[in-house]
DONUZA-268046 format. One record per residue (C-alpha): residue number from 1; x, y, z. Coordinates in steps of 0.1 Angstrom, whole numbers, plus 2048, in hexadecimal, padded with zeros to 3 digits. Layout:
<kollums>
KOLLUM vofi  xx  yy  zz
KOLLUM  NUM   X   Y   Z
...
</kollums>
This chain:
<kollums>
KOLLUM vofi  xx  yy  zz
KOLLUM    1 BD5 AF3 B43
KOLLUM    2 BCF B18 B3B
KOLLUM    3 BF4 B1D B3E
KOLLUM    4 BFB B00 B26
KOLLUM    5 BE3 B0B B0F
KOLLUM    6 BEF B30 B07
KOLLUM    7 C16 B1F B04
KOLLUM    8 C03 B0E AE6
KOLLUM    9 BF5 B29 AD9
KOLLUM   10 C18 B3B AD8
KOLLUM   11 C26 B1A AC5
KOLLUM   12 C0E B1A AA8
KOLLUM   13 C14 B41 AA3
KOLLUM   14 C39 B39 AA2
KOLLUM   15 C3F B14 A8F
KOLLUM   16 C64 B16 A82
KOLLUM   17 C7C B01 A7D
KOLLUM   18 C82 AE2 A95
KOLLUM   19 CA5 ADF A8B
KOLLUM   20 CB3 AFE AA2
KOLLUM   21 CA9 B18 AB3
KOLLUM   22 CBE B36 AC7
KOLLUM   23 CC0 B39 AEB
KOLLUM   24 CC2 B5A B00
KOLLUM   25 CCF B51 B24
KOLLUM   26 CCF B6F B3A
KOLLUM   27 CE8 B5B B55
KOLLUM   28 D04 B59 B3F
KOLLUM   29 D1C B79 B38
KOLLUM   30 D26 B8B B16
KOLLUM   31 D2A B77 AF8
KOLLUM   32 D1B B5C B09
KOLLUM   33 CF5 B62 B0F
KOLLUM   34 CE8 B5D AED
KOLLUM   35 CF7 B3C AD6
KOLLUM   36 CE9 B27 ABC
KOLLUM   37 CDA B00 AC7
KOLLUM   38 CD7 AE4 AA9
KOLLUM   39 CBE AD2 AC1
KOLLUM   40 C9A AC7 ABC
KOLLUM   41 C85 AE8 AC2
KOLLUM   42 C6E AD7 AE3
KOLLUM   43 C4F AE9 AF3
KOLLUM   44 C61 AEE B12
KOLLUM   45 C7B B09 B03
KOLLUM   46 C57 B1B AF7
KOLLUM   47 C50 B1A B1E
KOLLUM   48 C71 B24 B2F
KOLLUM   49 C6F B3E B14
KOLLUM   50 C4A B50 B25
KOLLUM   51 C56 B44 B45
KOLLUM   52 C77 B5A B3F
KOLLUM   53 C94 B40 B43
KOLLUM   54 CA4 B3B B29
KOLLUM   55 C97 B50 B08
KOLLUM   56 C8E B41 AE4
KOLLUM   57 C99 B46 AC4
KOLLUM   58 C8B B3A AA7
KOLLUM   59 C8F B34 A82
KOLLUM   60 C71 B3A A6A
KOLLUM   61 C7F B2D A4D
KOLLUM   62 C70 B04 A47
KOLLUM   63 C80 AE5 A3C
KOLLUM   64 C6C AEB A1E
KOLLUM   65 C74 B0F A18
KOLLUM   66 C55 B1E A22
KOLLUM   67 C46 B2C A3F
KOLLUM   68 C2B B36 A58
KOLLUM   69 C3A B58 A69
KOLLUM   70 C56 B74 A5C
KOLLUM   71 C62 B92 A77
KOLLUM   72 C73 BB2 A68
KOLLUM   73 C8C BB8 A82
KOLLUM   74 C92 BE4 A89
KOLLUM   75 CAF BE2 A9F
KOLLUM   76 CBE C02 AB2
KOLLUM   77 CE4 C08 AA6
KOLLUM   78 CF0 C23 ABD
KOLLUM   79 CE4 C3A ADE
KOLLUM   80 CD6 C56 AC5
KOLLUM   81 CC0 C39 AB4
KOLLUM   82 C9B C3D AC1
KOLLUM   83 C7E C26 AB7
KOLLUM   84 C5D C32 AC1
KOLLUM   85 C46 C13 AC0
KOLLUM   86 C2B C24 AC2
KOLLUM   87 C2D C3B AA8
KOLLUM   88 C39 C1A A94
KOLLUM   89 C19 C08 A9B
KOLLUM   90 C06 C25 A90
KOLLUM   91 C17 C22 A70
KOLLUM   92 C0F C01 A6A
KOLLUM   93 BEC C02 A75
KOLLUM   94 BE6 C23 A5C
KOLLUM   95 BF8 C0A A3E
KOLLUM   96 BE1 BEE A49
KOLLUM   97 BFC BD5 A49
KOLLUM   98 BF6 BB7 A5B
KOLLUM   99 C15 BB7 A70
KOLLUM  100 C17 BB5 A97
KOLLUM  101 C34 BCB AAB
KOLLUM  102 C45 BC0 AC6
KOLLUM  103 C63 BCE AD8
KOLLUM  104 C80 BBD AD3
KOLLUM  105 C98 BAE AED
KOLLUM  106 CB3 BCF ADE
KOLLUM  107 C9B BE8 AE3
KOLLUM  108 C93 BEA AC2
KOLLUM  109 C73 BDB AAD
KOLLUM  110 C64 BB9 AA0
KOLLUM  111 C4D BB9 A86
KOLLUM  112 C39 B9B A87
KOLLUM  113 C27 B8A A67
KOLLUM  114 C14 B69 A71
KOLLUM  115 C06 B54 A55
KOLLUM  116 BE7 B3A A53
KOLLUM  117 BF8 B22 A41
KOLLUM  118 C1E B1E A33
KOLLUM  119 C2B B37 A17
KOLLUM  120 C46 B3C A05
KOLLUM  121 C65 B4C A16
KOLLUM  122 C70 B5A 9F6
KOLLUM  123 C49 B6D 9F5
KOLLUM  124 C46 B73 A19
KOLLUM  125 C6E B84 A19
KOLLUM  126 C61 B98 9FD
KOLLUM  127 C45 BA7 A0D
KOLLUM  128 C56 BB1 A2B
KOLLUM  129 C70 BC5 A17
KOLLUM  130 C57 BD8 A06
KOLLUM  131 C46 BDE A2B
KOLLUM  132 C67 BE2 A3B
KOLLUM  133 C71 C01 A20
KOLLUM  134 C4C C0A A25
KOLLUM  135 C4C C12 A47
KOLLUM  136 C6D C28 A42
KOLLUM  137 C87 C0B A4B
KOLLUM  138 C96 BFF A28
KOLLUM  139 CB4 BE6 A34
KOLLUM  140 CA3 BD9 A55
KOLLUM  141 CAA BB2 A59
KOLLUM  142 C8E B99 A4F
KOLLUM  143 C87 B78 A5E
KOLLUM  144 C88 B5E A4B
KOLLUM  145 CAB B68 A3E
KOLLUM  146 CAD B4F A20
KOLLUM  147 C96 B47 A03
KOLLUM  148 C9F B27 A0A
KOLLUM  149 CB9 B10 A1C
KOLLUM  150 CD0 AFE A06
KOLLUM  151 CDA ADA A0A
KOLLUM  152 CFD AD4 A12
KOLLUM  153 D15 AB7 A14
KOLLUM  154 D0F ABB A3C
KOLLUM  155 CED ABF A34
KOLLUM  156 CD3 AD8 A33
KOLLUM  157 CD7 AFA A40
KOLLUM  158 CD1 B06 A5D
KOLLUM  159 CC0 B29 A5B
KOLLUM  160 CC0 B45 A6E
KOLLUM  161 CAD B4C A93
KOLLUM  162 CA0 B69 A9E
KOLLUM  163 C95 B70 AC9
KOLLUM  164 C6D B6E ACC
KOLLUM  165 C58 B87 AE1
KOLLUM  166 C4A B84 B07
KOLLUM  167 C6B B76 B15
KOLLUM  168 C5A B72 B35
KOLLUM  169 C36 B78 B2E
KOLLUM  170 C26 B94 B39
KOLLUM  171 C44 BA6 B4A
KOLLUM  172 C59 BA1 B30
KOLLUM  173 C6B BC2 B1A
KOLLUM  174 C63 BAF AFC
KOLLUM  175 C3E BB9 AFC
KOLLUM  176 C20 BBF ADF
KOLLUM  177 C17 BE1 AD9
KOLLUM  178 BF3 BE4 ACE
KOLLUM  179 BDE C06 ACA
KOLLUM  180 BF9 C1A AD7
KOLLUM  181 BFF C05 AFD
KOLLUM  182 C0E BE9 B09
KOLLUM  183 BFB BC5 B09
KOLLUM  184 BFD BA9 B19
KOLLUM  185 C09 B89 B0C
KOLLUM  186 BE6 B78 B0C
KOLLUM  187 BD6 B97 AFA
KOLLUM  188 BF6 B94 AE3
KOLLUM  189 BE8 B6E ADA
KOLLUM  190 BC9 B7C ACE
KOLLUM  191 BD6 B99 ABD
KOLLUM  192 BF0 B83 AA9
KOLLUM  193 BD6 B65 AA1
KOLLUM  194 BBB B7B A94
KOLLUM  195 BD4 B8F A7C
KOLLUM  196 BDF B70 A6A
KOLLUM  197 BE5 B6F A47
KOLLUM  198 BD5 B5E A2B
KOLLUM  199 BF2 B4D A0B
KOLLUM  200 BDC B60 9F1
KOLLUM  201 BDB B84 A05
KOLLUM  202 BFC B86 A0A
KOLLUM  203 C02 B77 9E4
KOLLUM  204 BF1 B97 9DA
KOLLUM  205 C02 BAD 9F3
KOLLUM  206 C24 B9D 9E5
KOLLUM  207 C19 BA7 9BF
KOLLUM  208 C19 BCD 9C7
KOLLUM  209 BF9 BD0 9D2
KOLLUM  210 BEC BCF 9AB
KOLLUM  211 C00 BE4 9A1
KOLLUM  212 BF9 BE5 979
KOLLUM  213 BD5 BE2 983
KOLLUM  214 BBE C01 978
KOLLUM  215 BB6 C16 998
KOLLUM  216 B90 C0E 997
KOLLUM  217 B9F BE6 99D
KOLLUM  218 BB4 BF4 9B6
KOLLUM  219 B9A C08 9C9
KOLLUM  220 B7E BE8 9C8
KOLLUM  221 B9A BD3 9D6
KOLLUM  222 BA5 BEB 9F3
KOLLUM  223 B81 BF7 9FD
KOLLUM  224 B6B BDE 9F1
KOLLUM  225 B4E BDC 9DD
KOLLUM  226 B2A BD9 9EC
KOLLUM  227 B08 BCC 9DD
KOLLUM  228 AFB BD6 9BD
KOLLUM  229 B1E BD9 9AA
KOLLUM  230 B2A BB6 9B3
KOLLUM  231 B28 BA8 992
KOLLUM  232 B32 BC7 97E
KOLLUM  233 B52 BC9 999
KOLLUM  234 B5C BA0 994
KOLLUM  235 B57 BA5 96D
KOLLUM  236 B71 BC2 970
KOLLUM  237 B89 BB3 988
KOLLUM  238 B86 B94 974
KOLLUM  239 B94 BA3 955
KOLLUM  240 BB2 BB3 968
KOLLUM  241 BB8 B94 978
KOLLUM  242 BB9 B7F 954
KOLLUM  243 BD2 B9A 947
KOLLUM  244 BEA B9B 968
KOLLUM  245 BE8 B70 96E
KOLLUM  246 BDD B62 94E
KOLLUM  247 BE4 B3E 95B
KOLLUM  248 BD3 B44 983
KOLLUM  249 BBC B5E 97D
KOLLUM  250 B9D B49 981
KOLLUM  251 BAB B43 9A2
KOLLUM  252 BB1 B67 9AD
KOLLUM  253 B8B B71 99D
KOLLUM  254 B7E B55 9B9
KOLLUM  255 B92 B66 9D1
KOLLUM  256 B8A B87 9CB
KOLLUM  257 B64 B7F 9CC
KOLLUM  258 B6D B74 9EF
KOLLUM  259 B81 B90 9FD
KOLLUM  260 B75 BAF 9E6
KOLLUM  261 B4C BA9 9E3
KOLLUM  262 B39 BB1 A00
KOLLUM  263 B2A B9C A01
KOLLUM  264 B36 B81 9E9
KOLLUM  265 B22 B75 9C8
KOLLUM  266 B18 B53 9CC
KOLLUM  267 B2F B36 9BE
KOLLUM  268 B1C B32 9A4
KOLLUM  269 B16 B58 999
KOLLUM  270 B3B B5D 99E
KOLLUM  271 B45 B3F 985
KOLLUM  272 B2A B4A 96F
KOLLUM  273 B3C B70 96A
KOLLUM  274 B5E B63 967
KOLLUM  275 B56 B47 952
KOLLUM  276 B4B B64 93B
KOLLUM  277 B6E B75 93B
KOLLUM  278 B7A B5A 930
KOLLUM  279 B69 B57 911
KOLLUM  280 B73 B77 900
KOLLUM  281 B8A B94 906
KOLLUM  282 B73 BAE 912
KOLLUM  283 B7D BCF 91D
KOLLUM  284 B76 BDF 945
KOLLUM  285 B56 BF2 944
KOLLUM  286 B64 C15 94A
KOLLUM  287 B42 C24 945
KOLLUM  288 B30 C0E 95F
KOLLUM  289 B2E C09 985
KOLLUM  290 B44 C01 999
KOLLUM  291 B5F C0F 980
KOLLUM  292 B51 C31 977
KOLLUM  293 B52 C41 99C
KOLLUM  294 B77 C32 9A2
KOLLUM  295 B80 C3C 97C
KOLLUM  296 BA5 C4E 975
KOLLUM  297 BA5 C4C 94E
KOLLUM  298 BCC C5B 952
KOLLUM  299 BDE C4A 96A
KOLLUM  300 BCA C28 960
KOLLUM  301 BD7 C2A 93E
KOLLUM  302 BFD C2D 94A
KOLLUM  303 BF3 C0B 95C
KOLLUM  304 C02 BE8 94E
KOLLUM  305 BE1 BDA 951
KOLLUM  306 BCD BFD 94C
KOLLUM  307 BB7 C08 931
KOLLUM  308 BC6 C0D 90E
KOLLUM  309 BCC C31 8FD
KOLLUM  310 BB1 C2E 8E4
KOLLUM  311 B9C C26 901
KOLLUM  312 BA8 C42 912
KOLLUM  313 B98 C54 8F5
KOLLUM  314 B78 C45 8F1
KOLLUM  315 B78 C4F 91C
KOLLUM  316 B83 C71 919
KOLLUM  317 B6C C7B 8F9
KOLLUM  318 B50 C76 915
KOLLUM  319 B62 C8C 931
KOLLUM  320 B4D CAA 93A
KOLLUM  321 B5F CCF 92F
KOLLUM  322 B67 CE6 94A
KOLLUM  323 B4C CF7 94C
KOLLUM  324 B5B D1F 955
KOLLUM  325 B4D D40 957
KOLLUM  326 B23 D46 956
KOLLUM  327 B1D D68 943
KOLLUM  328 AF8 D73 946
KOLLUM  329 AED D8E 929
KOLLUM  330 AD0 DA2 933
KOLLUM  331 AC1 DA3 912
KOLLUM  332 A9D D9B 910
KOLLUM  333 A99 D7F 913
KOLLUM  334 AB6 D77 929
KOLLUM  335 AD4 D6B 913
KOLLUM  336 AEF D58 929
KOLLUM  337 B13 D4D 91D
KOLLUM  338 B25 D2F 92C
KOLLUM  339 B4A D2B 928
KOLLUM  340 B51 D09 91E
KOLLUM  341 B75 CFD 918
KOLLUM  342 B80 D23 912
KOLLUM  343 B60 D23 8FC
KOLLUM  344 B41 D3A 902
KOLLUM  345 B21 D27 8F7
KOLLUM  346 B01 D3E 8F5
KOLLUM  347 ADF D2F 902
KOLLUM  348 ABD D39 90F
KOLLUM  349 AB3 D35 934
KOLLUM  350 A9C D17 929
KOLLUM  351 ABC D08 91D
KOLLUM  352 AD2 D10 933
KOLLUM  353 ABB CFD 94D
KOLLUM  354 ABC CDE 939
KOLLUM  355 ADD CCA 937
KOLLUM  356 AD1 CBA 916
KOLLUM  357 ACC CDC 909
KOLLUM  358 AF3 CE6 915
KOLLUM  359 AFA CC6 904
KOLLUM  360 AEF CCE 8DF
KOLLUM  361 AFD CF4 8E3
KOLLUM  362 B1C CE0 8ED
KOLLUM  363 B1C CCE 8CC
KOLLUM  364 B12 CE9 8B6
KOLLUM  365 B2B D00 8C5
KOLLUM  366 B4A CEB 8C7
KOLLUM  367 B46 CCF 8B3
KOLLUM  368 B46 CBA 8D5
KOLLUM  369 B33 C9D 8E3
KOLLUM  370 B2F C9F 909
KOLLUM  371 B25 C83 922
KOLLUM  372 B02 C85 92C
KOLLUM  373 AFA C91 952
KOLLUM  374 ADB C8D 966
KOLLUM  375 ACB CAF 969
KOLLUM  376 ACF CB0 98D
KOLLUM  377 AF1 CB3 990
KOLLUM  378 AF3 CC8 975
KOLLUM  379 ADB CDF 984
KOLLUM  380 AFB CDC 9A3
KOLLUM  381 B15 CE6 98C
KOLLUM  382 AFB D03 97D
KOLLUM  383 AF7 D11 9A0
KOLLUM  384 B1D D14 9A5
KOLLUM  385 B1E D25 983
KOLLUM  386 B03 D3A 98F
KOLLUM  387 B15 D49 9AF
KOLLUM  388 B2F D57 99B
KOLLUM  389 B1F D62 97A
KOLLUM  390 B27 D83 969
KOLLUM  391 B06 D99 964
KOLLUM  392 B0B DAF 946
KOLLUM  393 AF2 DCA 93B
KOLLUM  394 AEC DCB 917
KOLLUM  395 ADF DE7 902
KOLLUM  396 AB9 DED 8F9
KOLLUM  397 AC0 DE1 8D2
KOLLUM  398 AC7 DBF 8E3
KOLLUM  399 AA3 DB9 8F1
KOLLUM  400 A8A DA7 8E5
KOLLUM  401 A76 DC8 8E6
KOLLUM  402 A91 DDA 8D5
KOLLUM  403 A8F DC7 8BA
KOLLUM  404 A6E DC6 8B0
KOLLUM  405 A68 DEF 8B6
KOLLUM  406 A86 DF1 89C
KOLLUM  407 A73 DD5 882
KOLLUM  408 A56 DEA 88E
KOLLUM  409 A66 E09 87F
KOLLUM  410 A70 DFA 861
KOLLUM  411 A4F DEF 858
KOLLUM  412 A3A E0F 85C
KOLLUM  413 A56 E1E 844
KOLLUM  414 A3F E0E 82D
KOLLUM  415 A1F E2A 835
KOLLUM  416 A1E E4D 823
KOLLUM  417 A2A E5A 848
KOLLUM  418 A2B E81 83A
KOLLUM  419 A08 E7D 82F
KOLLUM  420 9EB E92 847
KOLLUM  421 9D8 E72 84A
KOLLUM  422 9B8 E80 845
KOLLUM  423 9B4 E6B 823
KOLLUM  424 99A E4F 830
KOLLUM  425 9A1 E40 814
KOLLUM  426 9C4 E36 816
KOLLUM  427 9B9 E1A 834
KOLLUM  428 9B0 E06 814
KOLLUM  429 9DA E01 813
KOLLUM  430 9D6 DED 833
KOLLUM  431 9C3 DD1 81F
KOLLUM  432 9E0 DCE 809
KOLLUM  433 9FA DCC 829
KOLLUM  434 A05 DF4 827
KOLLUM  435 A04 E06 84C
KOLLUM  436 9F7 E2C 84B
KOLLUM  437 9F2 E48 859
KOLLUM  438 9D1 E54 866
KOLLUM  439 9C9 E74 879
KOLLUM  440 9B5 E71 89D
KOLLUM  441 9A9 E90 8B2
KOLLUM  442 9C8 EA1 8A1
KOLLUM  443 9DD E87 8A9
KOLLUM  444 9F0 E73 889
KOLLUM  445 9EC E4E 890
KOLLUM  446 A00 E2E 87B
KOLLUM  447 9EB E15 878
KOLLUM  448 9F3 DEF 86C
KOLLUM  449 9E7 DCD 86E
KOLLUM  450 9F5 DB5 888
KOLLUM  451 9F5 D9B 86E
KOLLUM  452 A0B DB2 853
KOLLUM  453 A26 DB7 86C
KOLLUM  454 A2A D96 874
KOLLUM  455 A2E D8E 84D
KOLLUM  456 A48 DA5 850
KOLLUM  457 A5C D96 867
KOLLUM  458 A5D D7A 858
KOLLUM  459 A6B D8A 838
KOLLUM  460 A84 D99 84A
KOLLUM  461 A8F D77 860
KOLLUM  462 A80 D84 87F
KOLLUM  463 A65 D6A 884
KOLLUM  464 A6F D5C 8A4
KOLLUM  465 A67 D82 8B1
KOLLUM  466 A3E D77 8B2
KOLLUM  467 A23 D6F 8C8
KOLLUM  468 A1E D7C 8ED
KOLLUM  469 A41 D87 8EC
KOLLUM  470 A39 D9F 8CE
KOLLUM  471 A1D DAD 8DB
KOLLUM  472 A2C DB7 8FD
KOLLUM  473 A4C DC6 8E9
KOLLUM  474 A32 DD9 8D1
KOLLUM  475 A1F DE5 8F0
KOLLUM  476 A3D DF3 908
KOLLUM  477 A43 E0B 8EB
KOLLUM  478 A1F E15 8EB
KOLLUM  479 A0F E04 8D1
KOLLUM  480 9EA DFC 8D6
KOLLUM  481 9CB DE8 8CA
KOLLUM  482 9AD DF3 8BA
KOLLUM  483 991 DF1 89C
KOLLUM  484 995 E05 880
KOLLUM  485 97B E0A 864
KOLLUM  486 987 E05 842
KOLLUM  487 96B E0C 824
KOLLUM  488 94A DF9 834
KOLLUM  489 95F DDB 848
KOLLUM  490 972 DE4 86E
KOLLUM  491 993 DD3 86D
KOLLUM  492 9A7 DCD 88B
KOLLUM  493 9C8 DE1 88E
KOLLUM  494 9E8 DEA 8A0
KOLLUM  495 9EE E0D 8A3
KOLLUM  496 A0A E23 8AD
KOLLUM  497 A0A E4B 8AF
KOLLUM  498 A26 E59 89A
KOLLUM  499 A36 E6E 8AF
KOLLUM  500 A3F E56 8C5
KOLLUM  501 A52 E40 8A9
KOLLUM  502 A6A E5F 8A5
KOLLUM  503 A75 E52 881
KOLLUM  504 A69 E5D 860
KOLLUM  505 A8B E4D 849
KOLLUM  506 A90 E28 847
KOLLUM  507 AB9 E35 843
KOLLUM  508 AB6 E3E 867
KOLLUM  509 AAF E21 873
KOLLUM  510 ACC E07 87E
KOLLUM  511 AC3 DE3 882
KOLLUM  512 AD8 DCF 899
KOLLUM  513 AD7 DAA 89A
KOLLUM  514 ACB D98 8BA
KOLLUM  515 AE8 D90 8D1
</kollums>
């Protein structure tokens, strides 16, 4: 029974044509060991065949014009001619193609495709053309050999045979090669049954694997799309679907819920989301999971089914700039400079830490709108930046504390500085904003109010140079705090000794902006 059994196993794989079949009979000489039969193909030809009698031939092609196997036949033509099956099946197994090789009875190779249900010969001949040229052998025979068999006055055609595997089971030459060894005919049953073919896959396979579709599509359908995008993914394949098969594309969505979601949205979720694209013309969601991550803005818009130019625009008016070389100023505070697009934009540390920040330089700078980014990764690309920056020195005049000694200067140009300052009374000019100069233990002081300077600055545009930041400039050049009396009150007062501002002409003085 167990012998019975495998024999029909082999028959299912290979249903042909029952009209004829080929015969291989290793008794006869020459010419004579192979001919054509027009008999009734029986199961006992299927079992002289494993027994190694007499070998079979079949035809794929049915009454009907479909069928439920195809081979590619690689024959050897000459000595020189090598076929190394299993480099061959590595081939096929790195193309995931879902064909089976055998060695043929010639030494050479047959490819084996075995269906689930009948298919077109015209379909199934056209996808084993492309896979022939595929695999490097462009020309190589297929099996069937019509698109169809043509009625006659004799009657319908007979169509072509070609010699099946395991002539003689497991001894024979004509064996499976699977992973790279030899198998047996019984491991060849399972290996052949559980590779069968669906109509609809290898419909797809036969329309250029999508072809026109936009290369997110093309990457959801080869690797799949897992929980939490589903319904995104079907939306998206459904509108490639309704532009490539306007009249089956409800079908193909169905399908493709099957085969591409992992797992699949319910029935009911599924006809929910393609009843929707169905409405309307909507657009893909370019912006949005799964599409973003699997996004190629220029090849998709070369695609037949891709996105449109002015899409293309609306995409790349998002893109993130390259983002070049990181110049850090040591000015005081730090100054840095980031090469964007060719284009240095000037920020502070604070802002250079804060994408949003980068952002609104970005806008001001070049007149450009840049996707947002999670601060995260932007604090990845800043560290990159980072390792390569340039560290460039920059002159006194550009520090904070530069800046305000030389508003400092400017200010006490406004005090009698060639007086003795041993008039008292001249502290009454303080009142009215006016630094002076005082004597102490022999030593001429400047005196001023904190408040007055600040007054000044702000007359002069230097505002932002204030608070702690002011004081500590005002201080690393020695400038202190104390009381001064002034008639019968003690005011509080900066002070400065006058020998260690070294200028006495306002003309001497050169202001240079902050960097």
């Amino acid at each position: 029974m167990a012998e019975i059994g495998r024999i029909e196993r082999f028959m299912r794989l290979f249903q042909a044509n029952t009209r004829s079949y080929g015969v291989f009979d290793p008794k006869n000489k020459g010419d004579k060991k192979m001919f054509s039969v027009k008999k009734l193909v029986t199961k006992d030809l299927f079992e002289q065949h494993i027994k190694g009698t007499k070998g079979l031939g079949l035809v794929p092609i049915l009454d009907d014009n479909t069928c439920l196997w195809a081979a590619i036949d690689i024959d050897i033509h000459g000595e020189d001619d090598n076929i190394d099956l299993y480099e061959l099946e590595r081939e096929i197994t790195e193309a995931d193609l879902p064909l089976t090789l055998c060695r043929s009875k010639s030494g050479g190779a047959h490819l084996y495709l075995f269906c689930t249900e009948p298919v077109s010969c015209s379909l199934v001949r056209s996808v084993m053309n492309k896979w022939a040229v595929q695999l490097g052998y462009s020309g190589a025979e297929v099996f069937p050999k019509q698109d169809k068999l043509i009625k006659e006055k004799e009657g319908r055609q007979y169509g072509n045979w070609i010699n099946l595997c395991y002539f003689g089971g497991d001894k024979s030459e004509r064996y499976a090669v699977e992973g790279g060894k030899k198998i047996t005919f019984d491991y060849f049953l399972e290996v052949a049954e559980s590779r069968r073919i669906t109509a609809p896959l290898l419909v797809e396979k036969s329309e250029g694997d999508h072809e026109g579709a936009p290369p997110c599509i093309h990457r959801m359908i080869s690797s799949g799309v897992p929980i939490g995008m589903r319904n995104n993914a079907l939306y998206n394949l459904s509108i490639y679907l309704k532009q490539a098969y306007p009249e089956t594309w409800r079908d193909k969505a169905f399908d493709m819920n099957a085969r591409v979601l992992s797992p699949p949205l319910a029935h009911s979720e599924a006809k929910k989301t393609i009843a929707s694209v169905a409405r309307r013309e909507y657009r893909y969601k370019c912006k949005e999971e799964p599409c973003r991550s699997r996004c190629n803005s220029y090849v998709c818009v070369e695609r037949k089914f891709g996105i449109t130019p002015d899409e293309k625009s609306e995409l790349n008016m998002g893109k993130h700039p390259n983002f070049n070389q990181l110049r850090k100023y040591m000015t005081e505070p730090v100054k840095w400079g980031l090469d964007i697009d060719g284009v240095e934009v000037n920020v502070t540390t604070p802002e250079l830490m804060d994408h949003r920040k980068v952002r609104e330089a970005v806008a001001d700078k070049l007149t450009q709108i840049i996707p947002t980014m999670k601060n995260e990764r932007w604090v990845v690309v800043l560290q990159k930046l980072m390792e390569s920056a340039l560290v460039i020195d920059a002159p006194d005049e550009a520090s904070t504390h530069g800046l305000v000694w030389q508003q400092l200067m400017l200010f006490l140009q406004r005090a009698d500085l060639d007086a003795d300052g041993k008039d008292t009374s001249a502290r009454e000019l303080l009142l009215r904003g006016v630094p002076v100069l005082q004597e102490k233990n022999g030593d001429k002081i400047v005196y001023f109010r904190g408040s007055d300077f600040v007054s000044f600055l702000k007359k002069n545009r230097a505002e932002d140079l204030k608070g702690p930041n002011l004081w500590f400039a005002l201080k690393k050049h020695g400038v202190t705090h104390g009381s001064l009396r002034i008639g019968n009150t003690t005011r509080q007062v900066w002070n400065v000794p006058l020998d260690l501002t070294g200028v006495h002409d306002p003309s001497d003085i050169e202001i240079k902006p902050e960097y």
